[in-house]
NUKOL-495249 format. One line per 5 residues: their letters; for each residue x, y, z of N, C-alpha, C. Coordinates in steps of 0.2 Angstrom, whole numbers. Layout:
a = X Y Z X Y Z X Y Z; ... $
END
This chain:
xxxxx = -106 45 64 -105 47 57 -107 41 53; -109 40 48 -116 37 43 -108 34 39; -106 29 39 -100 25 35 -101 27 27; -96 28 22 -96 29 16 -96 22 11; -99 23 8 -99 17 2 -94 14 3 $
xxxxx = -87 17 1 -82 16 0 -79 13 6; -78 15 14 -79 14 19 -82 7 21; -87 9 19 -92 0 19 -86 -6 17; -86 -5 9 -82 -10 8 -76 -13 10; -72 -7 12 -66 -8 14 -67 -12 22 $
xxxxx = -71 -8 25 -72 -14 31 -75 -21 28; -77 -22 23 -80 -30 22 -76 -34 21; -70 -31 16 -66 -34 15 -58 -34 20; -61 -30 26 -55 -33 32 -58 -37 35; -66 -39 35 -68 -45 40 -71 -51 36 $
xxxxx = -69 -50 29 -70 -56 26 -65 -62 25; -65 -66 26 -59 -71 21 -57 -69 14; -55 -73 13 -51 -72 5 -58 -74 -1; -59 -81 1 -64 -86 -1 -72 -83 -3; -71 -80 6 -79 -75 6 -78 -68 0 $
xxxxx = -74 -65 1 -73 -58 -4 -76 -62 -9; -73 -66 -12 -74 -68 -20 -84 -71 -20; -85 -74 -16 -92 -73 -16 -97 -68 -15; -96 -64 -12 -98 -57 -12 -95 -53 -19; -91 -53 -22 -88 -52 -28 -94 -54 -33 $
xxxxx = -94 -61 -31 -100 -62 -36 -104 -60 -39; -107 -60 -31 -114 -59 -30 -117 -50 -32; -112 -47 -31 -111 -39 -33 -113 -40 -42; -107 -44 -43 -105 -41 -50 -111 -45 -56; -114 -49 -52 -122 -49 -55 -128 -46 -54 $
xxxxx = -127 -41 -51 -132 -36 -47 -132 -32 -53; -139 -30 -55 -142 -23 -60 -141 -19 -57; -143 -18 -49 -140 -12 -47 -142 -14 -38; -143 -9 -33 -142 -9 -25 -148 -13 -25; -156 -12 -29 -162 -15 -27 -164 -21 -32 $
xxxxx = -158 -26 -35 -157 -30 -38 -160 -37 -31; -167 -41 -34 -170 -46 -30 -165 -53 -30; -158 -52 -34 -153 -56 -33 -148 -55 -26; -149 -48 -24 -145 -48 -17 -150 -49 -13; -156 -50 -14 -161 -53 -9 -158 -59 -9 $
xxxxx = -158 -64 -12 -157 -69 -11 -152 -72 -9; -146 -68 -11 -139 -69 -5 -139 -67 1; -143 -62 5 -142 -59 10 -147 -65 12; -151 -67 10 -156 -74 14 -151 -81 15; -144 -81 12 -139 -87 14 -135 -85 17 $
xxxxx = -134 -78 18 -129 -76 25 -131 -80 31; -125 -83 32 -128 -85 41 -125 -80 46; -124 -78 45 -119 -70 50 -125 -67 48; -129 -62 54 -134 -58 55 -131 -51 53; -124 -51 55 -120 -43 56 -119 -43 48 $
xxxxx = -116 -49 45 -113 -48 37 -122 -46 33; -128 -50 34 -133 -45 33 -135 -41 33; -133 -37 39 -133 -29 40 -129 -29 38; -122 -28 37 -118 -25 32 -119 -23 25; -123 -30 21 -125 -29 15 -129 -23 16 $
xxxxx = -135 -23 19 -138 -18 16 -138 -11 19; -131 -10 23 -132 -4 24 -126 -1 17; -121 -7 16 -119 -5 7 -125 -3 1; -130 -8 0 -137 -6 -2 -138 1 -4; -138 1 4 -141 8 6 -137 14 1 $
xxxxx = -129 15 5 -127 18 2 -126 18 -5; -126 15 -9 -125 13 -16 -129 17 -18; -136 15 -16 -141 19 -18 -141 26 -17; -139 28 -11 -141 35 -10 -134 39 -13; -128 36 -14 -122 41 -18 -119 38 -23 $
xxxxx = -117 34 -25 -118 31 -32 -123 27 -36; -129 28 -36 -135 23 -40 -133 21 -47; -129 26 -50 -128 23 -58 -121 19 -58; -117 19 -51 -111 12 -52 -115 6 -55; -112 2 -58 -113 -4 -59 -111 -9 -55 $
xxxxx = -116 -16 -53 -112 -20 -50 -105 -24 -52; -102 -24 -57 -96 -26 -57 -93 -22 -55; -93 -13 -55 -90 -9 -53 -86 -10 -46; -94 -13 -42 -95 -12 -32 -90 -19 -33; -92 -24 -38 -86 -29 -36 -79 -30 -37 $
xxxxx = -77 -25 -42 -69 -23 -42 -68 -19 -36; -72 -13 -34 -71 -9 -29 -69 -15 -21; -72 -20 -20 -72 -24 -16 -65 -28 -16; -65 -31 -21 -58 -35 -24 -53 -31 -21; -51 -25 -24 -48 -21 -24 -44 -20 -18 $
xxxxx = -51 -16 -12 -49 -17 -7 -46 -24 -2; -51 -28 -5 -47 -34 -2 -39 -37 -2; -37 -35 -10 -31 -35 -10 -25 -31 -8; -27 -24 -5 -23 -20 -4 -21 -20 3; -29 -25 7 -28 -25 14 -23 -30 16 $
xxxxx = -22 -35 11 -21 -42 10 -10 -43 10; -11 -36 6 -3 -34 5 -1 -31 10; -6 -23 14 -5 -19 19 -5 -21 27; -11 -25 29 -11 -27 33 -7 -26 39; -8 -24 46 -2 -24 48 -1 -30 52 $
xxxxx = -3 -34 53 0 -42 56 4 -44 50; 5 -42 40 8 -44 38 17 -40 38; 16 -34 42 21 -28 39 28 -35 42; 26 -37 48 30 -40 51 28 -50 53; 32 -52 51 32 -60 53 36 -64 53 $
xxxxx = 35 -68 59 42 -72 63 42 -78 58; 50 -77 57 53 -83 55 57 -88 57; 59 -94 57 63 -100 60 65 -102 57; 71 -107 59 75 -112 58 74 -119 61; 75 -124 60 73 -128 66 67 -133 65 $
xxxxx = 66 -136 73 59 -137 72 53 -131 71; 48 -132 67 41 -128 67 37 -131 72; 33 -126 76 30 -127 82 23 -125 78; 17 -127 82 10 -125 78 7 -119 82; 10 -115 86 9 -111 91 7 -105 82 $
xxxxx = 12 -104 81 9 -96 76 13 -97 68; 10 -97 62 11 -98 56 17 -94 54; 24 -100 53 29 -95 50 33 -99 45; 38 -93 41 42 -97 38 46 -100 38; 50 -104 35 57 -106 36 63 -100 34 $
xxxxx = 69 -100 38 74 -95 37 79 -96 30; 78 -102 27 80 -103 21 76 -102 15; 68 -104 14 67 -100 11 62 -92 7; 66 -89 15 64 -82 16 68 -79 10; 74 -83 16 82 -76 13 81 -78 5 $
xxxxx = 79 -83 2 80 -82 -4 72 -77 -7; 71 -79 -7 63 -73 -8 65 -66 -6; 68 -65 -2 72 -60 0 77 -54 -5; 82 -59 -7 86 -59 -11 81 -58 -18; 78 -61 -18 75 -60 -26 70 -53 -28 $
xxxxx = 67 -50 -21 64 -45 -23 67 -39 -22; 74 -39 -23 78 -34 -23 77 -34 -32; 78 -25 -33 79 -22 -39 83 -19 -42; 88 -14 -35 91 -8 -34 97 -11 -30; 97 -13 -23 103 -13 -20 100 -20 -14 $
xxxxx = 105 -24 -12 104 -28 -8 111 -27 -3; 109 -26 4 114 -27 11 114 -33 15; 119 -37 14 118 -41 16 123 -43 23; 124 -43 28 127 -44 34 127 -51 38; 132 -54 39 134 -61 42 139 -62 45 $
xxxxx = 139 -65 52 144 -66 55 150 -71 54; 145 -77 50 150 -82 50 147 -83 44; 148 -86 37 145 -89 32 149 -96 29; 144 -100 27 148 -108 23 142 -112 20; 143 -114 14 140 -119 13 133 -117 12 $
xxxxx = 130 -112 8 123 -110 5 124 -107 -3; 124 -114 -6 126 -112 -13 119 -108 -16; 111 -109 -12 106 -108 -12 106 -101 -13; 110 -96 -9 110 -90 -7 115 -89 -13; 121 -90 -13 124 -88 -17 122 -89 -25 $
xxxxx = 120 -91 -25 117 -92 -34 112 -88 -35; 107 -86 -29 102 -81 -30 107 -74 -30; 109 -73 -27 115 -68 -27 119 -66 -33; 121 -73 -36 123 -71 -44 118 -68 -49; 111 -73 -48 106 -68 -52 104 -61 -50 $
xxxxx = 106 -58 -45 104 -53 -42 108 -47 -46; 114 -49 -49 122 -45 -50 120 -46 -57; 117 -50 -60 116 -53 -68 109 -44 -70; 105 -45 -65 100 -43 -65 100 -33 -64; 106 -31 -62 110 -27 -61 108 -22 -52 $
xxxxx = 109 -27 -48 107 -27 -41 115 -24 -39; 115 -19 -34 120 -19 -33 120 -21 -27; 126 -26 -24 127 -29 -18 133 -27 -15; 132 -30 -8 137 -24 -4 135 -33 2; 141 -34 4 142 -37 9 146 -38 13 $
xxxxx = 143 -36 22 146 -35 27 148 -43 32; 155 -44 30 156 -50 34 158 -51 40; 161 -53 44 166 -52 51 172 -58 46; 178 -53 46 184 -56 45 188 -62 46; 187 -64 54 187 -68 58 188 -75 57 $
xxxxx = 180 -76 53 178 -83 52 178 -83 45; 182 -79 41 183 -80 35 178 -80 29; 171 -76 32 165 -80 30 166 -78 21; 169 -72 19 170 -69 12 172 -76 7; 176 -80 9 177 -88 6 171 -92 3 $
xxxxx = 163 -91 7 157 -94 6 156 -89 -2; 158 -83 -4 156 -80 -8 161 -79 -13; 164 -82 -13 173 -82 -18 174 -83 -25; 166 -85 -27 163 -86 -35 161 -80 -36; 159 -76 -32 157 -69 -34 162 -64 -34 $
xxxxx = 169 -66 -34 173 -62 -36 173 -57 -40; 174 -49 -37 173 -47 -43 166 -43 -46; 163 -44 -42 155 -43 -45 152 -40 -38; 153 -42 -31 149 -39 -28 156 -37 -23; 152 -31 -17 160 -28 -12 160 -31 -7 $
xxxxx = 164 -33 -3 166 -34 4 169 -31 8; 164 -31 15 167 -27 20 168 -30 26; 174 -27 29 174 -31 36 176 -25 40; 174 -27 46 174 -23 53 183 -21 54; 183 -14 54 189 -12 54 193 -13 63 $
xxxxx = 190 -10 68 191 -15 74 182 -14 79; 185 -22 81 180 -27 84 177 -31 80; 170 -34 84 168 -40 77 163 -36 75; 159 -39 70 153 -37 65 148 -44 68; 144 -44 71 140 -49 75 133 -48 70 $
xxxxx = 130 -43 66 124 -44 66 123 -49 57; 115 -50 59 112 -54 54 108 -52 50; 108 -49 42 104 -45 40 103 -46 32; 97 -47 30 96 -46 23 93 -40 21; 94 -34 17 89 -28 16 88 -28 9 $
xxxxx = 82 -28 7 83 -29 -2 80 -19 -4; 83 -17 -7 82 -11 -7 78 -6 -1; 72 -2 0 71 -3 3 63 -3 7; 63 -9 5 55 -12 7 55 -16 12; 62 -21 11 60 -30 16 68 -30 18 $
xxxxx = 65 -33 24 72 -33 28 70 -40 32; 75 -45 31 76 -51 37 82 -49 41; 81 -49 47 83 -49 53 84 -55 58; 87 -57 62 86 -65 66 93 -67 68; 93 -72 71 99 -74 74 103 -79 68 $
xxxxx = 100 -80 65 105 -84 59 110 -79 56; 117 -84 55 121 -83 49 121 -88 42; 122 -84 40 122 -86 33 127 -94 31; 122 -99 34 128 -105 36 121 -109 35; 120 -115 31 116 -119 28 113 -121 36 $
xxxxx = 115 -125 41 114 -128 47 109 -122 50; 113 -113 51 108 -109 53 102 -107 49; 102 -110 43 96 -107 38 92 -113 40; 94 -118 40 89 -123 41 88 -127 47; 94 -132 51 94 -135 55 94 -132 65 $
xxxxx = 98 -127 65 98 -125 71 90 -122 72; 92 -120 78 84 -118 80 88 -109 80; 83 -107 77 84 -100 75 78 -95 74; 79 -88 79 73 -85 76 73 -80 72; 68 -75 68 70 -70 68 61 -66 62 $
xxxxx = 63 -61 62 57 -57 57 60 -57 51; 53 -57 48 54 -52 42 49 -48 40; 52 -40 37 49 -34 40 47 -30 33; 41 -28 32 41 -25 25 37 -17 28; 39 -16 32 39 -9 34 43 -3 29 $
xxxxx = 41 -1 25 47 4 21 50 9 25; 46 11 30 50 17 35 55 14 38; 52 7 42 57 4 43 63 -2 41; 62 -3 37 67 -4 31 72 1 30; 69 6 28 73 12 26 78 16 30 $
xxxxx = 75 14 36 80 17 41 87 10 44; 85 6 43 89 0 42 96 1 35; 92 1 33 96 1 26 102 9 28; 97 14 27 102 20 32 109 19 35; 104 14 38 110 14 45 118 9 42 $
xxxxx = 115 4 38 120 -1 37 127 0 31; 123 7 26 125 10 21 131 17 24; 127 19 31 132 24 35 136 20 35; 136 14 40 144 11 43 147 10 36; 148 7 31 151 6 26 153 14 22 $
xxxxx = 152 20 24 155 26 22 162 25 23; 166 25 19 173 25 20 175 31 27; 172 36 24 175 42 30 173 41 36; 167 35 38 168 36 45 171 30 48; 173 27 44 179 20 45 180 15 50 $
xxxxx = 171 13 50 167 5 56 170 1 49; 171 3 44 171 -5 40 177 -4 35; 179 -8 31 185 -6 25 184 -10 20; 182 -7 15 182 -12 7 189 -18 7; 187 -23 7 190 -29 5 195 -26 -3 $
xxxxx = 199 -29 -6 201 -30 -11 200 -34 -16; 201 -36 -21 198 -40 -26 204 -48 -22; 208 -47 -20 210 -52 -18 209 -54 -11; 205 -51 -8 203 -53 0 197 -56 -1; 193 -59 -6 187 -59 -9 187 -67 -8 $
END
């Protein structure tokens, strides 16, 4: 089957850099049109043989199903695609994050300044889950703009280690939940439902930054969403895994 104009592009822009797109971007968007003797001249500085037959089997098509597009047209349409592949991508749906030392083995971030980036692209509701919390005035300040910004927040702590104490300036502003019996072990940020960090850190400055720690962060929406789901079940009063704090247990 004979690829689509449209087709074409979208593949150029999965096997180009970021760098290359915007050259090719150029080079379109000073193009009269597919038999412009300027794409001659680009396709004679490709050093990739395959990216030359690329161009002209784009040529091709251009000519044979849209001839009256204009070249800046083919170079939005390229752009475009570049940046949609650039946000959808699926190596980016998921990526590992750390605490600790950083190894040069695979490009990741730090677990301190996720959870805030985290926090910040909430709109709607933020779940946030820890087993132990102290000492991340970083979080908790993003956290107050979150509630300024009218984010509803919902925080799942384990009772035990007191962690509701790390949060005690938000009195009043956000809910608290604690595991009605057993412990509450998990680590979780959800910002509505698009991004979720997950990992072995709690919400405890040493585990954001110092200790060695792993964990993802996921902008899967389905999976997000079924996350988020599940974490908003347990805090259902009627099925009674968790119990609203009071304004005094805060």
């Amino acid at each position: 089957m004979t690829p689509t104009l449209a087709g074409l592009l979208a593949g150029l822009a999965r096997r180009l850099p970021r760098d290359r797109v915007d050259d090719w971007a150029g080079a379109l968007r000073g193009a009269l049109g597919p038999d412009d003797p300027a794409l001659d001249r680009f396709a004679a500085e490709l050093l990739a043989s395959g990216l030359t037959h690329h161009l002209d089997h784009i040529r091709r098509a251009w000519r044979e199903e849209v001839l009256e597009l204009t070249g800046a047209s083919m170079a939005l349409a390229l752009e475009a695609a570049a940046l949609q592949y650039e946000v959808c991508r699926p190596d980016r749906l998921v990526e590992p994050v750390v605490s600790g030392p950083v190894s040069p083995s695979v490009p990741v971030r730090l677990t301190s300044g996720v959870a805030v980036d985290v926090i910040r692209s909430a709109r709607e509701s933020l779940l946030v889950a820890s087993f132990a919390a102290y000492g991340v005035d970083d979080v908790v300040r993003e956290l107050r703009q979150a509630v300024r910004r009218g984010v509803l927040v919902d925080l799942l702590l384990e009772e035990s280690t007191a962690a509701a104490r790390a949060f005690a300036s938000l009195h009043g502003r956000v809910r608290v939940w604690h595991r009605v019996d057993g412990t509450l072990h998990a680590k979780a940020l959800v910002a509505d439902r698009h991004t979720a960090l997950l990992g072995s850190a709690n919400l405890t400055d040493r585990a954001l930054r110092d200790n060695i720690e792993v964990g993802v962060i996921i902008r899967d929406p389905q999976a997000v969403g079924r996350i988020a789901d599940h974490l908003r079940w347990l805090i259902r009063p009627a099925e009674g895994f968790l119990r609203l704090v009071d304004a005094n247990g805060v």
